[in-house]
Backbone atoms as SQL, in Angstrom:
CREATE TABLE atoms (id INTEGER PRIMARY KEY, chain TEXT, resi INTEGER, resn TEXT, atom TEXT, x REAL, y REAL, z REAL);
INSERT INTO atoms VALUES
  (1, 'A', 1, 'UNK', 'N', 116.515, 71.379, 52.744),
  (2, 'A', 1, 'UNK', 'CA', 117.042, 72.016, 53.924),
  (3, 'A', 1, 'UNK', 'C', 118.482, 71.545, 54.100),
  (4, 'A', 2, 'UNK', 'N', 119.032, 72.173, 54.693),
  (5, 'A', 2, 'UNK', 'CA', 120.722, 71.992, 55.120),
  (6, 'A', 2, 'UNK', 'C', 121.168, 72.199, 56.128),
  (7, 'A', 3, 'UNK', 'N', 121.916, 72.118, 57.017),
  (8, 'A', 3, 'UNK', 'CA', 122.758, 72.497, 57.867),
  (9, 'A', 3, 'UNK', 'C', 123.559, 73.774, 57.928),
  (10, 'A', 4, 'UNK', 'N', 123.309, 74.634, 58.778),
  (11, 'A', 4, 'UNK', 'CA', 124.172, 76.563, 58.962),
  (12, 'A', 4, 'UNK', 'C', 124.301, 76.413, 60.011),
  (13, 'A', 5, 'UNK', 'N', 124.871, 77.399, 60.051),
  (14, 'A', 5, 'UNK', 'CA', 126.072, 77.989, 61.254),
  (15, 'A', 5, 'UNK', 'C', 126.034, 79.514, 61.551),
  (16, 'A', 6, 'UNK', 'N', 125.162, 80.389, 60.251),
  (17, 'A', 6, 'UNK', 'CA', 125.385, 81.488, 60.349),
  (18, 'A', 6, 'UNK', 'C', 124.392, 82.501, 62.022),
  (19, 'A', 7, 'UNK', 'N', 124.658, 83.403, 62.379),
  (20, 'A', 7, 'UNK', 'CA', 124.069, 83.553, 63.476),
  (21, 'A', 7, 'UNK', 'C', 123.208, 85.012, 63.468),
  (22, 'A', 8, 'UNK', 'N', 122.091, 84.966, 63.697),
  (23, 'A', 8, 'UNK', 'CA', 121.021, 85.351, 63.523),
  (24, 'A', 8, 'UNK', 'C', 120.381, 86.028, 65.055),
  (25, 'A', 9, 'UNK', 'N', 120.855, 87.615, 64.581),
  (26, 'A', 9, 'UNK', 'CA', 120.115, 88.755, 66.116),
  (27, 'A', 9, 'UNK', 'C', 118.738, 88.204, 66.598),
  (28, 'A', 10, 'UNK', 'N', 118.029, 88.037, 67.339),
  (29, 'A', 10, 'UNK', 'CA', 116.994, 88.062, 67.446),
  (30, 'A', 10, 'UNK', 'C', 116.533, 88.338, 68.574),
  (31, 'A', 11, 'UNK', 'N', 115.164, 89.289, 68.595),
  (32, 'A', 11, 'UNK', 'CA', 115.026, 90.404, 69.967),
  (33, 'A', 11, 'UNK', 'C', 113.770, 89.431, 70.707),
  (34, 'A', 12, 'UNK', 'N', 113.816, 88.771, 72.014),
  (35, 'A', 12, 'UNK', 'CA', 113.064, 88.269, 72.505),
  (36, 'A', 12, 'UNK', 'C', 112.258, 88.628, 73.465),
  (37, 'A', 13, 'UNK', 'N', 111.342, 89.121, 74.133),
  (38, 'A', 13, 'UNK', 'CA', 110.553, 89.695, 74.753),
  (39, 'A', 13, 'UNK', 'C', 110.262, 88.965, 75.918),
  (40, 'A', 14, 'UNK', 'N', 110.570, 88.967, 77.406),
  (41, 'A', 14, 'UNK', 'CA', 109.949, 88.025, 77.945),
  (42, 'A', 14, 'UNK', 'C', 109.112, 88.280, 79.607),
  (43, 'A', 15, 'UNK', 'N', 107.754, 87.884, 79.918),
  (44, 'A', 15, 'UNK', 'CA', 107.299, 88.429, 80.847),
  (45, 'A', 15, 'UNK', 'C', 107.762, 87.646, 81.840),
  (46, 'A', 16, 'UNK', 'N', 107.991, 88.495, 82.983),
  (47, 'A', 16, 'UNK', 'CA', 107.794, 87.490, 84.369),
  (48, 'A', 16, 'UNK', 'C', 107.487, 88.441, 85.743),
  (49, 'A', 17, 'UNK', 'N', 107.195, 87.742, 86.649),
  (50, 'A', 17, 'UNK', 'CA', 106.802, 88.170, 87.697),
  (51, 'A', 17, 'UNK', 'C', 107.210, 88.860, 88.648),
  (52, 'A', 18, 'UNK', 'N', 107.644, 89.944, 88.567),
  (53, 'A', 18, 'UNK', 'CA', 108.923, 90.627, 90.085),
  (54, 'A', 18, 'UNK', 'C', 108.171, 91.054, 91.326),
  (55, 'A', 19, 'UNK', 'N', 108.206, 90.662, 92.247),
  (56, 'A', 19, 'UNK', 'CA', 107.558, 90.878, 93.583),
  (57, 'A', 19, 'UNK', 'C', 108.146, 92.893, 93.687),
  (58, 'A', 20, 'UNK', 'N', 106.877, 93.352, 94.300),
  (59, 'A', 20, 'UNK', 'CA', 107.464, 94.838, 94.456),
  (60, 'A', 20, 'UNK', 'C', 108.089, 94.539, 96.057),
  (61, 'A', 21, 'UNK', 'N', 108.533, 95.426, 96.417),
  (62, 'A', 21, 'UNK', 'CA', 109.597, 95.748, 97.795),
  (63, 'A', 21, 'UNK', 'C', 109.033, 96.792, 98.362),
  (64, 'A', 22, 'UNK', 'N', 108.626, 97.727, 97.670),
  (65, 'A', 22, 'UNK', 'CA', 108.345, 99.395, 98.128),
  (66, 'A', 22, 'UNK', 'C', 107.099, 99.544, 97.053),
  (67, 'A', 23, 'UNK', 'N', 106.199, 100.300, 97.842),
  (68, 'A', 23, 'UNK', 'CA', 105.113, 101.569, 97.027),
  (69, 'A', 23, 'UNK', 'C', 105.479, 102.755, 97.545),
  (70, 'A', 24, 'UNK', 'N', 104.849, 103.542, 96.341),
  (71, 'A', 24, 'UNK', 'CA', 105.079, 104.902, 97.030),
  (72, 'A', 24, 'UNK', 'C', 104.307, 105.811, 96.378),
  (73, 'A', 25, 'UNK', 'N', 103.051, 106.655, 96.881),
  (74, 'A', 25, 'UNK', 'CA', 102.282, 107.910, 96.411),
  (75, 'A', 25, 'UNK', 'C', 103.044, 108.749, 95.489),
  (76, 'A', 26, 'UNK', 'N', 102.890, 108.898, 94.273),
  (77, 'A', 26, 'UNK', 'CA', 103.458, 109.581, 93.742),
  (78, 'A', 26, 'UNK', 'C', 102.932, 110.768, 93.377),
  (79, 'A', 27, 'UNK', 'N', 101.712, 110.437, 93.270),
  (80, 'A', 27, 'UNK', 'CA', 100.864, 112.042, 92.542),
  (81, 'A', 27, 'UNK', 'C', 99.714, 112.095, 93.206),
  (82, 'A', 28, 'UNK', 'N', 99.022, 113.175, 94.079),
  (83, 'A', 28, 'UNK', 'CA', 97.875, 112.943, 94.727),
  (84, 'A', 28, 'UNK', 'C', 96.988, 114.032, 93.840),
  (85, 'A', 29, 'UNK', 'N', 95.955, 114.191, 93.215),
  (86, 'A', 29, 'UNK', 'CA', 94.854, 115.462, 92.523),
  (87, 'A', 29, 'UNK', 'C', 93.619, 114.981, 93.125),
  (88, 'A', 30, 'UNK', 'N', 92.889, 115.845, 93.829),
  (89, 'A', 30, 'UNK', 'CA', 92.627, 115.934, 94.453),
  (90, 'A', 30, 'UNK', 'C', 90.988, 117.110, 93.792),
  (91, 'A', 31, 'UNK', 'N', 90.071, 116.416, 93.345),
  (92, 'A', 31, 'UNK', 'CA', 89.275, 117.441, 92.558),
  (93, 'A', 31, 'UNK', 'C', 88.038, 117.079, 93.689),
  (94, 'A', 32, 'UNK', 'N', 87.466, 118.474, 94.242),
  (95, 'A', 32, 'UNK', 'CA', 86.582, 118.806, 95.307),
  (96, 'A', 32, 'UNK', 'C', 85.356, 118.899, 94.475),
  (97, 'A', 33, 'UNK', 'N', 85.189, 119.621, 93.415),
  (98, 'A', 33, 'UNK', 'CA', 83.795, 119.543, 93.009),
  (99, 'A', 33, 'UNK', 'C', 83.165, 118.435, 92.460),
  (100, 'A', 34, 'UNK', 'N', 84.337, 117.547, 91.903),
  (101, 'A', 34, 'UNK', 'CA', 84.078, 116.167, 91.629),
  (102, 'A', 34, 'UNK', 'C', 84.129, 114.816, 92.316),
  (103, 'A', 35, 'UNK', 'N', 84.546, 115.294, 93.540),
  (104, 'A', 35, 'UNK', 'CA', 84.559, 114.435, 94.790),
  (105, 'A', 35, 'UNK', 'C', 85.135, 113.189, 93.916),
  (106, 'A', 36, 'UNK', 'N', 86.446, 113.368, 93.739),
  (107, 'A', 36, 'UNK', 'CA', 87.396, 112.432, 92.879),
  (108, 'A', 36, 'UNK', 'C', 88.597, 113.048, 93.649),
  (109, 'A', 37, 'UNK', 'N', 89.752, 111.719, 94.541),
  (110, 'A', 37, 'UNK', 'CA', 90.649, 111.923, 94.224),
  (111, 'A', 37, 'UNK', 'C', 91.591, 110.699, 93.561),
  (112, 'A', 38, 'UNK', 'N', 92.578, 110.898, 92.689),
  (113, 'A', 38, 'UNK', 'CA', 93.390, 110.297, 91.909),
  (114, 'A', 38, 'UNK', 'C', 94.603, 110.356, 92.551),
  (115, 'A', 39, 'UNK', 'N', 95.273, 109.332, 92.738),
  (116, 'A', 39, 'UNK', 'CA', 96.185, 109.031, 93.463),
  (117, 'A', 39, 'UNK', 'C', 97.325, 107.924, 92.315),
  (118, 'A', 40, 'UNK', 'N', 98.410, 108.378, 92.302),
  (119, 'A', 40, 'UNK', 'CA', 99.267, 107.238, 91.213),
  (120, 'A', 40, 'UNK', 'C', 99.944, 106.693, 92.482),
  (121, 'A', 41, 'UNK', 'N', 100.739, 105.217, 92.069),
  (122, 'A', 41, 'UNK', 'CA', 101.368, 104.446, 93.248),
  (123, 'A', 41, 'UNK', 'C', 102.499, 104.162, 92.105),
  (124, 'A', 42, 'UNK', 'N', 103.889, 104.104, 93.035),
  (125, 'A', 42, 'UNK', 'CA', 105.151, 103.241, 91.703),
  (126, 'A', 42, 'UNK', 'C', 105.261, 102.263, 92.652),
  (127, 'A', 43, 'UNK', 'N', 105.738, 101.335, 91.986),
  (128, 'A', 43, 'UNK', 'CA', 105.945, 100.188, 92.122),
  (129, 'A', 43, 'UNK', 'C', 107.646, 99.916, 92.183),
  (130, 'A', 44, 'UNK', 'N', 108.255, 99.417, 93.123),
  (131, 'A', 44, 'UNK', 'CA', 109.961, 99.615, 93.135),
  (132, 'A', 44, 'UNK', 'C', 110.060, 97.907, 93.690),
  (133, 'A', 45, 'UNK', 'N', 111.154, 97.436, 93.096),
  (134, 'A', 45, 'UNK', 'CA', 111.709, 95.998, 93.312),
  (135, 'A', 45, 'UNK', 'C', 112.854, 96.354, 94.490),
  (136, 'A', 46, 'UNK', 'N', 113.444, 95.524, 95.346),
  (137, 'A', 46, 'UNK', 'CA', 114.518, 95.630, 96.290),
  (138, 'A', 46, 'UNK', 'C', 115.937, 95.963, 95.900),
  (139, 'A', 47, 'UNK', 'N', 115.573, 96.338, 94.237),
  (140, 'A', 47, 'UNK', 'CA', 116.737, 97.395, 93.768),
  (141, 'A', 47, 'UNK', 'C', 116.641, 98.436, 93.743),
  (142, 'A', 48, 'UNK', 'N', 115.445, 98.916, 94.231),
  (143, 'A', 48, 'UNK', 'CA', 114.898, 100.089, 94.251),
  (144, 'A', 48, 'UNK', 'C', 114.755, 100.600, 92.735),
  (145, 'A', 49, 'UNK', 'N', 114.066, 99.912, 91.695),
  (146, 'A', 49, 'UNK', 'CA', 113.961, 100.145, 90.637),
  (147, 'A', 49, 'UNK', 'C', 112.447, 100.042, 90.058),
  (148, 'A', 50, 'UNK', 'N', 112.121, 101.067, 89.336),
  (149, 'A', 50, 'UNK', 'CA', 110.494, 100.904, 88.935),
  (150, 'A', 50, 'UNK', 'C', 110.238, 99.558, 88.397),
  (151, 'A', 51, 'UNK', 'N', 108.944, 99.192, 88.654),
  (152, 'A', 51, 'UNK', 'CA', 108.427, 98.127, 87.978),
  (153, 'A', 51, 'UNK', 'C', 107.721, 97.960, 87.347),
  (154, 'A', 52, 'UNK', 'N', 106.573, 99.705, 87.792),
  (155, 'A', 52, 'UNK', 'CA', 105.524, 99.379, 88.150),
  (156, 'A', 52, 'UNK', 'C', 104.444, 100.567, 88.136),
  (157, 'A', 53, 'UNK', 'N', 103.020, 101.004, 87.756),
  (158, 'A', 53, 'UNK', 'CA', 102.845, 102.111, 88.308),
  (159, 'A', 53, 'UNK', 'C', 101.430, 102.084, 88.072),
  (160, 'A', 54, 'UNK', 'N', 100.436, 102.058, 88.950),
  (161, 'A', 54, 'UNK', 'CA', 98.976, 102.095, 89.123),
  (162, 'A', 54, 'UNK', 'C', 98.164, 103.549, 89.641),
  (163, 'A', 55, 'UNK', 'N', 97.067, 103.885, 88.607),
  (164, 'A', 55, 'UNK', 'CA', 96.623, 104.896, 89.064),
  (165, 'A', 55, 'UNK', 'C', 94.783, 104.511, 89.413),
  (166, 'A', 56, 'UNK', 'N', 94.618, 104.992, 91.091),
  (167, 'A', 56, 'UNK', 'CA', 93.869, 104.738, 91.851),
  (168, 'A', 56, 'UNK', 'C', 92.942, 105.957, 91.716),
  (169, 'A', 57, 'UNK', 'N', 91.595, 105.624, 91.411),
  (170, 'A', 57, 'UNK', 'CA', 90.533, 106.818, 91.289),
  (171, 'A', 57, 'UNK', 'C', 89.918, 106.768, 92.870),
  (172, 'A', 58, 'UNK', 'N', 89.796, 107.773, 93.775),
  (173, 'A', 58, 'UNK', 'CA', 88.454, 107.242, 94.526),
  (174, 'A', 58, 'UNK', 'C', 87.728, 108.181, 94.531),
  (175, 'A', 59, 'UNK', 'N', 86.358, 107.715, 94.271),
  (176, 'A', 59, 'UNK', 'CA', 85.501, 108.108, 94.091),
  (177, 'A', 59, 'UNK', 'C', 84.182, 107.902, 95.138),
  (178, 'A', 60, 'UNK', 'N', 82.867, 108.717, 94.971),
  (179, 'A', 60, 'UNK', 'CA', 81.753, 108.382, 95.587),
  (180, 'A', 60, 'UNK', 'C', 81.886, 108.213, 96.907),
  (181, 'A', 61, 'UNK', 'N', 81.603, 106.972, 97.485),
  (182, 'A', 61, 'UNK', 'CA', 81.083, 106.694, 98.923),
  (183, 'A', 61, 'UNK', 'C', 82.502, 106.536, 99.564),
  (184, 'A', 62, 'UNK', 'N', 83.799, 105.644, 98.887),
  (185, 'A', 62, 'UNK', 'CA', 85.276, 106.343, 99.541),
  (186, 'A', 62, 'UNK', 'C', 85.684, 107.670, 99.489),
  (187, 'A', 63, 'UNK', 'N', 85.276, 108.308, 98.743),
  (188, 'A', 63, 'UNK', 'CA', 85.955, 109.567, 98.595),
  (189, 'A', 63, 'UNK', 'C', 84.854, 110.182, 99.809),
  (190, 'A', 64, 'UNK', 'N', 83.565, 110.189, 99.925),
  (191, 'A', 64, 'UNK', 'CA', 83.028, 110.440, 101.197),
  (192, 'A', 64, 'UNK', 'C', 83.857, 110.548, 102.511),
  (193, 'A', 65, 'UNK', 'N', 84.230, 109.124, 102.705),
  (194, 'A', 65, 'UNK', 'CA', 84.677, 108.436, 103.835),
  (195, 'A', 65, 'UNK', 'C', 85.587, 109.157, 103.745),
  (196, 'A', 66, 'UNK', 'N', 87.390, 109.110, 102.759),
  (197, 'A', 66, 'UNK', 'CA', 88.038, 109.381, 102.815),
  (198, 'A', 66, 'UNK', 'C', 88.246, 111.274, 103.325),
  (199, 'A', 67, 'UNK', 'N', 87.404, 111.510, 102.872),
  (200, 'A', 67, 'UNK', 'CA', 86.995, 113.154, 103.569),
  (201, 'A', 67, 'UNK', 'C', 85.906, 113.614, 104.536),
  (202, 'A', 68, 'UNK', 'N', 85.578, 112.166, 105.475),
  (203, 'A', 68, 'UNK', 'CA', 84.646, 112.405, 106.592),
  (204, 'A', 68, 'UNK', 'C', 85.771, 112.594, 107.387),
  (205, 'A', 69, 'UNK', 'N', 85.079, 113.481, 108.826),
  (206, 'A', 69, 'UNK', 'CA', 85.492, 114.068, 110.274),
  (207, 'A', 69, 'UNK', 'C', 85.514, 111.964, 111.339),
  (208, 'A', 70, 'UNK', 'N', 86.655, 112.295, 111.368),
  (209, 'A', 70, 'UNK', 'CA', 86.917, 111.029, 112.417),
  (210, 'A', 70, 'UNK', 'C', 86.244, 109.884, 111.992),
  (211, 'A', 71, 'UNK', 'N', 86.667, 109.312, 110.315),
  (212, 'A', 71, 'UNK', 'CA', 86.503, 107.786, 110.487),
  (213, 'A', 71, 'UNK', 'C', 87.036, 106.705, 111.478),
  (214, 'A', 72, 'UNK', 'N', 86.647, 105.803, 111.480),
  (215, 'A', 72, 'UNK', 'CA', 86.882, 104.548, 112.135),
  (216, 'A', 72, 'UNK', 'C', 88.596, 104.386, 112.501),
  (217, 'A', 73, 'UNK', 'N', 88.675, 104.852, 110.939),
  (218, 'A', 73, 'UNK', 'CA', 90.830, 104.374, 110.566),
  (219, 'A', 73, 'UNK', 'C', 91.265, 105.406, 111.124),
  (220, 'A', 74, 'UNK', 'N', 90.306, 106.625, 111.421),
  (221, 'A', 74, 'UNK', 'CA', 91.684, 107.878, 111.366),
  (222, 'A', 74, 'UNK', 'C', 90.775, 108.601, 112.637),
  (223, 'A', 75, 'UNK', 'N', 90.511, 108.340, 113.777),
  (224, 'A', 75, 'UNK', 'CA', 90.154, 108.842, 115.036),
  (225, 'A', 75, 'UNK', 'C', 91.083, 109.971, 114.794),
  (226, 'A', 76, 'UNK', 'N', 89.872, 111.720, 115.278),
  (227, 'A', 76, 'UNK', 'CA', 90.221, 112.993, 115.030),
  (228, 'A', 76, 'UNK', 'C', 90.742, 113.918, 114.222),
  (229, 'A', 77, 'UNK', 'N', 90.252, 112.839, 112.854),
  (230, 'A', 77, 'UNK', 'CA', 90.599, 113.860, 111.377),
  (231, 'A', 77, 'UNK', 'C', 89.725, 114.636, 111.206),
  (232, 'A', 78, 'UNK', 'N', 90.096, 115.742, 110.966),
  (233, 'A', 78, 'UNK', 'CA', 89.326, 117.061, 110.701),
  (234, 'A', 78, 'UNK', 'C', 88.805, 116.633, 109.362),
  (235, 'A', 79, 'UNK', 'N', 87.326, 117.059, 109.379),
  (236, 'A', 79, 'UNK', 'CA', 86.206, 116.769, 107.863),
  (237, 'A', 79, 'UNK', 'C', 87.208, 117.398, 106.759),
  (238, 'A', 80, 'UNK', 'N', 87.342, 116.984, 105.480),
  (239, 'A', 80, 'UNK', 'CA', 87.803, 117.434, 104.318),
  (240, 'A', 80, 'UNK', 'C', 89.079, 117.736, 104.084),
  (241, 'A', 81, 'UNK', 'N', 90.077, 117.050, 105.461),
  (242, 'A', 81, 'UNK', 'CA', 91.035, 116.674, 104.982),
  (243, 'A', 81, 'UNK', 'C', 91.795, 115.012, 105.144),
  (244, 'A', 82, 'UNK', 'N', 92.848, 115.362, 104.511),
  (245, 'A', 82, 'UNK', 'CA', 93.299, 113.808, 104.619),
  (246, 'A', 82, 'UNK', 'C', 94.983, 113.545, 104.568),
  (247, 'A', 83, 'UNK', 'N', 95.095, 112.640, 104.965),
  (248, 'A', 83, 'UNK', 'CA', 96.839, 111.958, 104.926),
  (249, 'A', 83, 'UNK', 'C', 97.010, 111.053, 104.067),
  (250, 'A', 84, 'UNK', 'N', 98.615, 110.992, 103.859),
  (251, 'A', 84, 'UNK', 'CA', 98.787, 109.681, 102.597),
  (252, 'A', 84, 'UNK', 'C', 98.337, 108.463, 103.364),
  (253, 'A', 85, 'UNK', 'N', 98.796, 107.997, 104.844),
  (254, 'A', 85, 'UNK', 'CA', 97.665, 106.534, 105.662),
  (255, 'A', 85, 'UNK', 'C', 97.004, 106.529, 105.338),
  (256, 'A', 86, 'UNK', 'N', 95.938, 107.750, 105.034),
  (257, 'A', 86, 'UNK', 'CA', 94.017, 107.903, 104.903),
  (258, 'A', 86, 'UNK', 'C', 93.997, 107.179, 103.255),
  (259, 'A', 87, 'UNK', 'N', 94.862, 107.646, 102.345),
  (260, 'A', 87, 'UNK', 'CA', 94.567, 107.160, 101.131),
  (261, 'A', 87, 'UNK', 'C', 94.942, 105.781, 101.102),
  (262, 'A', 88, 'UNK', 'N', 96.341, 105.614, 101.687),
  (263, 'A', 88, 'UNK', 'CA', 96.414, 104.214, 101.914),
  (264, 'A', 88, 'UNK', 'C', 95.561, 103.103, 102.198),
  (265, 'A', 89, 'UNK', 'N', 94.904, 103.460, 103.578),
  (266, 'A', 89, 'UNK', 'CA', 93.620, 103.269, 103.932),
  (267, 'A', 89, 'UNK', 'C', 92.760, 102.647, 103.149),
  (268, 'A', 90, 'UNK', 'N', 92.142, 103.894, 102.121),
  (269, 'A', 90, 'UNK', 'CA', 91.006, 103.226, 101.353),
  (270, 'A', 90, 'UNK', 'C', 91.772, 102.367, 100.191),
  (271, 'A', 91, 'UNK', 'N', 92.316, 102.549, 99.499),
  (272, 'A', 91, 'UNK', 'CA', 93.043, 101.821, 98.255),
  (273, 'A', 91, 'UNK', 'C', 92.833, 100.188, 98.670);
């Protein structure tokens, strides 16, 4: 072995942790016969820059709830519909 000097690219990869700042609903589908709705969320840092992006199924006994007449969270929602709070809500 010897001693160099010569200098050598090398691409380093590195994870770390960025706190998000903002969510935000991005895609709501919304399937009635399958009593599924799919909801995507992005994820934005206080640069307002993606970070981030999770896609939320609800299904079954939330997706119930989420399309029952006047849950608990949402006093005087009309049955079978819903707001981005309501999805918020269950998530």
């Amino acid at each position: 072995m010897r001693v160099s000097n010569k200098e050598i690219t090398v691409v380093r990869s590195v994870t770390s942790k960025i706190p998000a700042a903002t969510e935000h609903l991005t895609s709501i589908n919304n399937y009635k016969e399958a009593r599924t709705l799919v909801a995507t969320v992005k994820y934005h840092d206080r640069d307002d820059l993606e970070i981030g992006q999770r896609t939320w199924y609800i299904t079954g006994e939330n997706y119930d709830l989420l399309m029952s007449e006047s849950p608990d969270f949402a006093p005087g929602k009309p049955e079978n519909e819903y707001r981005e709070v309501d999805i918020w809500y269950i998530i």
